[in-house]
C-alpha positions as CSV (number, residue, x, y, z in Angstrom):
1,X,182.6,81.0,29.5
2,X,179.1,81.7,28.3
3,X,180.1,80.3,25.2
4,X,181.5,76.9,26.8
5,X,178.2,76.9,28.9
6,X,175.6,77.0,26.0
7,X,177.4,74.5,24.2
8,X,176.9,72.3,26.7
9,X,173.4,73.1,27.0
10,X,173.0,72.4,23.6
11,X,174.8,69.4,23.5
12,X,172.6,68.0,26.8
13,X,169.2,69.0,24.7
14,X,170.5,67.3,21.6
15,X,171.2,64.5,23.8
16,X,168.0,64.2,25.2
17,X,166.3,64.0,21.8
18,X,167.9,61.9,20.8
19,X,167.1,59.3,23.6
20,X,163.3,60.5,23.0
21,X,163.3,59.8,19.0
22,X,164.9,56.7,20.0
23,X,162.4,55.8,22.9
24,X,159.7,56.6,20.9
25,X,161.3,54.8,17.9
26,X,161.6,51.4,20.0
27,X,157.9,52.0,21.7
28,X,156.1,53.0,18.8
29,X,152.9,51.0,18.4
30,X,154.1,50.8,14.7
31,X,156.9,49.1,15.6
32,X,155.2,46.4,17.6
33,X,152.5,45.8,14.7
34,X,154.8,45.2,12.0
35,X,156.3,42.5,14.1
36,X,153.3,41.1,15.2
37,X,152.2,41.3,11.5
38,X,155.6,39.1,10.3
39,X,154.4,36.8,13.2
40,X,151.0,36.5,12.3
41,X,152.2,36.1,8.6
42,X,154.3,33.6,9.5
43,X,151.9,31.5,10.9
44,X,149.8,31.6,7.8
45,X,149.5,28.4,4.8
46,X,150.5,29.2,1.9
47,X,147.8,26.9,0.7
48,X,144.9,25.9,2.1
49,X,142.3,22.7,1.3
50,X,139.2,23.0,1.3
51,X,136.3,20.0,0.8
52,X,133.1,20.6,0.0
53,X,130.2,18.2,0.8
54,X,126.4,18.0,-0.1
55,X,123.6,18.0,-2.5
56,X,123.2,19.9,-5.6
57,X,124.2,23.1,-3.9
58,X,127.2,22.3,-3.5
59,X,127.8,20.5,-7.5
60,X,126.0,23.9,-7.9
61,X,123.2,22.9,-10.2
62,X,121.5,26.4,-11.4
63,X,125.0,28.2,-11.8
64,X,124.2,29.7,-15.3
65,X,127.9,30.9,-15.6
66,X,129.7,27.4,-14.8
67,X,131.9,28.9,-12.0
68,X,131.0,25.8,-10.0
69,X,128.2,27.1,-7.9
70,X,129.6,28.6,-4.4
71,X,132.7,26.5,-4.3
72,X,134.5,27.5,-7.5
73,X,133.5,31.2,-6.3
74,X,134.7,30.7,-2.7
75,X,138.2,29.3,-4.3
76,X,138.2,32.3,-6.1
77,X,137.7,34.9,-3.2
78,X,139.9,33.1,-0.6
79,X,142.5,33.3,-3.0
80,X,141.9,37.0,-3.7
81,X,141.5,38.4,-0.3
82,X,143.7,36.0,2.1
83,X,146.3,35.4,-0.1
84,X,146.5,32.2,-0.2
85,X,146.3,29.1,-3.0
86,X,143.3,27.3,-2.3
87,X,142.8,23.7,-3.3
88,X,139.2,22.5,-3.6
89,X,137.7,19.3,-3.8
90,X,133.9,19.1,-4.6
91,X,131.8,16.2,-3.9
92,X,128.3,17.6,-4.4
93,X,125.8,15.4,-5.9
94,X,122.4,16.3,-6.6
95,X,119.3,15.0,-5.2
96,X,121.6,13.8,-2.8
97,X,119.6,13.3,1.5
98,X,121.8,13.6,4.6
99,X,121.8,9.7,4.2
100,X,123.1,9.5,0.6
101,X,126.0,11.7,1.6
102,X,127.3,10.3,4.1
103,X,127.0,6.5,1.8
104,X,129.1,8.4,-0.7
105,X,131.2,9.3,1.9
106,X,131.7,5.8,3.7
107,X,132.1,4.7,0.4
108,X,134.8,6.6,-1.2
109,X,138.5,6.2,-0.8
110,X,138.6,9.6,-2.8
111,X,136.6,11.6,-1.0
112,X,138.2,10.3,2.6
113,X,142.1,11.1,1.8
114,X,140.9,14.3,0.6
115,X,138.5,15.0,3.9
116,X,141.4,14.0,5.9
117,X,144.0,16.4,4.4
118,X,141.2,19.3,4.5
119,X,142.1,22.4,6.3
120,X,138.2,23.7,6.0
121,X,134.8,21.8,5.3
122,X,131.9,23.5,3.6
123,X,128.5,21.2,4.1
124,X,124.8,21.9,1.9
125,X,122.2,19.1,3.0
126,X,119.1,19.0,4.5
127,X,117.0,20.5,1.5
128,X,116.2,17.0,-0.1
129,X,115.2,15.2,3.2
130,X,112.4,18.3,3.8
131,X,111.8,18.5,-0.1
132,X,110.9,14.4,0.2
133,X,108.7,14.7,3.4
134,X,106.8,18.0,1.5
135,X,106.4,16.3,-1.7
136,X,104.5,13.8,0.1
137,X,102.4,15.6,2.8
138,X,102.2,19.1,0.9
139,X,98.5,18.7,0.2
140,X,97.7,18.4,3.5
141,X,95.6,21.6,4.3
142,X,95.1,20.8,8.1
143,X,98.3,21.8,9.6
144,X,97.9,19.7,12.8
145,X,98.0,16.8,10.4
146,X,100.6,17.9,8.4
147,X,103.0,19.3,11.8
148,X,102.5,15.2,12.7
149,X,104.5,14.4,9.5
150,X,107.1,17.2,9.8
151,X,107.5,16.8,13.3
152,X,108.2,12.6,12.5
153,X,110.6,13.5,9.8
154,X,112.4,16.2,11.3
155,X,113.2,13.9,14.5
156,X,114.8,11.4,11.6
157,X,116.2,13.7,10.2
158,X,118.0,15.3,13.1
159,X,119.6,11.2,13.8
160,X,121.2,10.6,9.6
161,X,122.2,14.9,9.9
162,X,124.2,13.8,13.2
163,X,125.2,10.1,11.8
164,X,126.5,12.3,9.0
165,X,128.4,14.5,10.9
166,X,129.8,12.1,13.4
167,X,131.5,10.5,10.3
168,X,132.9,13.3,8.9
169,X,134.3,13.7,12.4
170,X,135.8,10.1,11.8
171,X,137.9,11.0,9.2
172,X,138.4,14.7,10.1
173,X,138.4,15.8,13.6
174,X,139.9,19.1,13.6
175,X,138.9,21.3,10.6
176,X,136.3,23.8,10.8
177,X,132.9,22.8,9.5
178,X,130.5,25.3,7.9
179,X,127.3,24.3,7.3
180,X,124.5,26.3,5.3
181,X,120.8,26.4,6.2
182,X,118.3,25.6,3.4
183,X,115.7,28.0,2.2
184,X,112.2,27.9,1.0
185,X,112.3,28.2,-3.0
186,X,109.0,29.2,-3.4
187,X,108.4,31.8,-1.1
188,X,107.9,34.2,-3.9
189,X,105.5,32.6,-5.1
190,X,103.3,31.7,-1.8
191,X,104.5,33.5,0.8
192,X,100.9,33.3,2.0
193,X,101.5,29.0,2.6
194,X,102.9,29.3,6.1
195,X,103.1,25.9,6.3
196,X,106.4,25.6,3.7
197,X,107.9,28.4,5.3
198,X,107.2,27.3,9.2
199,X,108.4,23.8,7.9
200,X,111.9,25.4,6.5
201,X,112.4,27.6,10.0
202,X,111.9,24.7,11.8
203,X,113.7,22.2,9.6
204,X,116.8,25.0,10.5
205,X,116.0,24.9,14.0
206,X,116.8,21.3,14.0
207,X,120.0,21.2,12.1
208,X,121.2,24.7,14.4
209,X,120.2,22.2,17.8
210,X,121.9,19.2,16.3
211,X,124.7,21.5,15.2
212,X,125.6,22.6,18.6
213,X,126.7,18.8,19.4
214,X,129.9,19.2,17.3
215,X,132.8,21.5,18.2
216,X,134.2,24.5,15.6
217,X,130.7,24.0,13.4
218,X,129.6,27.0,12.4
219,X,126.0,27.5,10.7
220,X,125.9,29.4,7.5
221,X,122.4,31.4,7.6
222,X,121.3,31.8,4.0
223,X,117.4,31.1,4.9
224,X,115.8,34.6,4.9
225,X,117.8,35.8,2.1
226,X,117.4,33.4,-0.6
227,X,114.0,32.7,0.6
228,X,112.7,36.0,0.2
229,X,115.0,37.7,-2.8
230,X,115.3,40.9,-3.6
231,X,111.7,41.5,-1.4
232,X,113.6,42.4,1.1
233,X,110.8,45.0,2.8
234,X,108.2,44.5,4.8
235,X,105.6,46.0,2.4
236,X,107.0,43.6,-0.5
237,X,106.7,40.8,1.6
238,X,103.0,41.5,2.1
239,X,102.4,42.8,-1.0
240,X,103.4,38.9,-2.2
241,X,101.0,37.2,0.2
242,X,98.1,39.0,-0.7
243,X,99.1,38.2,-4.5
244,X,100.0,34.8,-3.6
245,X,96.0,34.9,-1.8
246,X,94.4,35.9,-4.5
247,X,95.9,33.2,-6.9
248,X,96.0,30.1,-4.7
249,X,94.1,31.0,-1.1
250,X,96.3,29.6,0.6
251,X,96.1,26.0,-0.9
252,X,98.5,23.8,-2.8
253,X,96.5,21.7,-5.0
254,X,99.1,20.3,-7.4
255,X,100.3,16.4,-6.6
256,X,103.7,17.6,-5.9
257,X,105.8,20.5,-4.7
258,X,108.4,19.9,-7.5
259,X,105.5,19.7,-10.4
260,X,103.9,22.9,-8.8
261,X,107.4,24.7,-9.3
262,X,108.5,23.4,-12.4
263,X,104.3,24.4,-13.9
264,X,105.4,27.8,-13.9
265,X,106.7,29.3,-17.4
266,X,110.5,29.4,-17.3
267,X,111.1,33.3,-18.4
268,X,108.8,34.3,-15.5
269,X,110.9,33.4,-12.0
270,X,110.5,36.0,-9.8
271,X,113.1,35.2,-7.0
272,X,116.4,37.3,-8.8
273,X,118.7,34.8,-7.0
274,X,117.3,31.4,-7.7
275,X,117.2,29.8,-11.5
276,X,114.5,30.3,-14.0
277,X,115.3,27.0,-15.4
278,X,113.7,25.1,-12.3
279,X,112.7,27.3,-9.6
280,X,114.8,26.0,-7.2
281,X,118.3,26.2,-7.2
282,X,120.5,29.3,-6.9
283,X,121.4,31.0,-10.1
284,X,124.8,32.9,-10.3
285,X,123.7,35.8,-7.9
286,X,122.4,33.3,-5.6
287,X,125.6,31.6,-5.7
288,X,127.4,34.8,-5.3
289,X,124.9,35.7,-1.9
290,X,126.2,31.7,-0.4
291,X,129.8,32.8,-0.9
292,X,129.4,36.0,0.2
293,X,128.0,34.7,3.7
294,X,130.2,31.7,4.1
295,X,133.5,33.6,3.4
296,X,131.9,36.0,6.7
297,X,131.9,32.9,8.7
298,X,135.4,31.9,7.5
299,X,136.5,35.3,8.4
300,X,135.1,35.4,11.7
301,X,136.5,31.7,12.8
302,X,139.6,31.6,10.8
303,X,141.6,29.0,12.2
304,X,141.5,26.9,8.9
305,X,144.4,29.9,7.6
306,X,147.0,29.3,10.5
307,X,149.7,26.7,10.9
């Protein structure tokens, strides 16, 4: 009898774990994530198009190692960490304004059919609108005079930067846009000339407001670091202004922005992430610095990657 009865107890325990490993089996938060993982998975592209518009950022003029500026880079590290084949189209041009663009734009059967089929759009413009107003006003030492000037230009420019827009909207309604900032090339080198730099902040100000007008356009903030390099510091940004005082007191003097950059000697650029073949434009760590921070904002609204 007491060998019938522990049998049965036995047999009831055995029972009972089983229904727990089974239990915890079915309800195990493993369980559920592997199935929402399939899910998610399933839900992915297999490939992905992306279209890049802009200026010579986006041809990526400056790219020392011809891997296509930001965009061959971003194709590159898409690919490697979603998974995914990426097909991009590049319509950069440099020198190009917001205006030019958007012409190229209207203008091309091309570039249309391939902005229609895009999944995601990448955007650089802005820099040669402000670099055209500075080239012409950047002698002015009286900043009231020379806030006049910006202040006209930026209001243009806010109108052809939402024209532009509003026509890539045309022709692609849906697909995220990310659009980077521009940056002040020189800062390096006269970090004391608050004008330039108040002028690029405010020039970004403009292009966030008008931004704001268009829905799933995310800004691409690459301002401050480009801008200011690997003087990242608080003491080696003052240490550049009271350099840059002492060489120019806080006057431009040269006829042009562009003849005051391209003066200096080519072996001596001191921003380690723009060219030292003009002073301008991103070299390949640049380049590397705009992928890095557009592939963030990719990340963080990734609606481009799903079905």
């Amino acid at each position: 009898m007491k060998f019938k009865n522990l049998s049965k107890i036995i047999g009831v325990t055995l029972l009972l774990v089983l229904i727990v490993l089974a239990a915890l089996t079915y309800w195990h938060p493993g369980s559920r994530t592997t199935k929402t993982n399939n899910a998610t998975n399933n839900n992915r592209r297999s490939t992905v198009r992306v279209v890049a518009l802009g200026d010579s950022l986006t041809q990526g003029v400056g790219d020392q190692q011809k891997d296509g500026g930001y965009t061959g880079r971003l194709k590159t590290m898409i690919h490697k960490k979603d998974h995914v084949k990426v097909i991009m189209h590049n319509f950069g041009k440099s020198g190009d304004r917001s205006d030019q663009i958007e012409k190229r734009l209207v203008n091309s059967t091309e570039q249309q059919q391939q902005l229609k089929k895009a999944q995601a759009i990448t955007m650089t413009v802005g820099g040669n609108d402000l670099l055209q107003t500075l080239t012409k006003n950047v002698t002015i030492n009286q900043q009231s005079k020379l806030n006049v000037q910006l202040n006209t230009a930026q209001s243009a420019y806010q109108k052809k930067l939402k024209h532009l827009l509003t026509t890539v909207r045309k022709y692609n309604p849906k697909a995220p846009i990310y659009l980077y900032t521009i940056y002040n090339p020189v800062y390096v080198y006269f970090a004391n000339l608050t004008q330039i730099t108040n002028a690029v902040n405010d020039w970004n100000t403009a292009t966030k407001q008008t931004a704001t007008t268009f829905d799933d356009l995310y800004m691409v903030d690459i301002n401050h670091a480009l801008s200011v390099g690997q003087y990242k510091s608080v003491v080696q940004q003052a240490k550049l202004k009271h350099d840059a005082k002492k060489s120019n007191n806080g006057k431009i003097s040269t006829a042009s922005l562009q003849e005051l950059i391209l003066a200096s000697n080519a072996s001596d650029e001191l921003n380690d992430y723009l060219s030292p073949t003009d002073h301008f434009h991103p070299n390949a760590k640049g380049y590397r610095l705009m992928t890095r921070y557009a592939f963030k904002q990719m990340q963080a609204h990734q609606q481009w990657l799903m079905k």
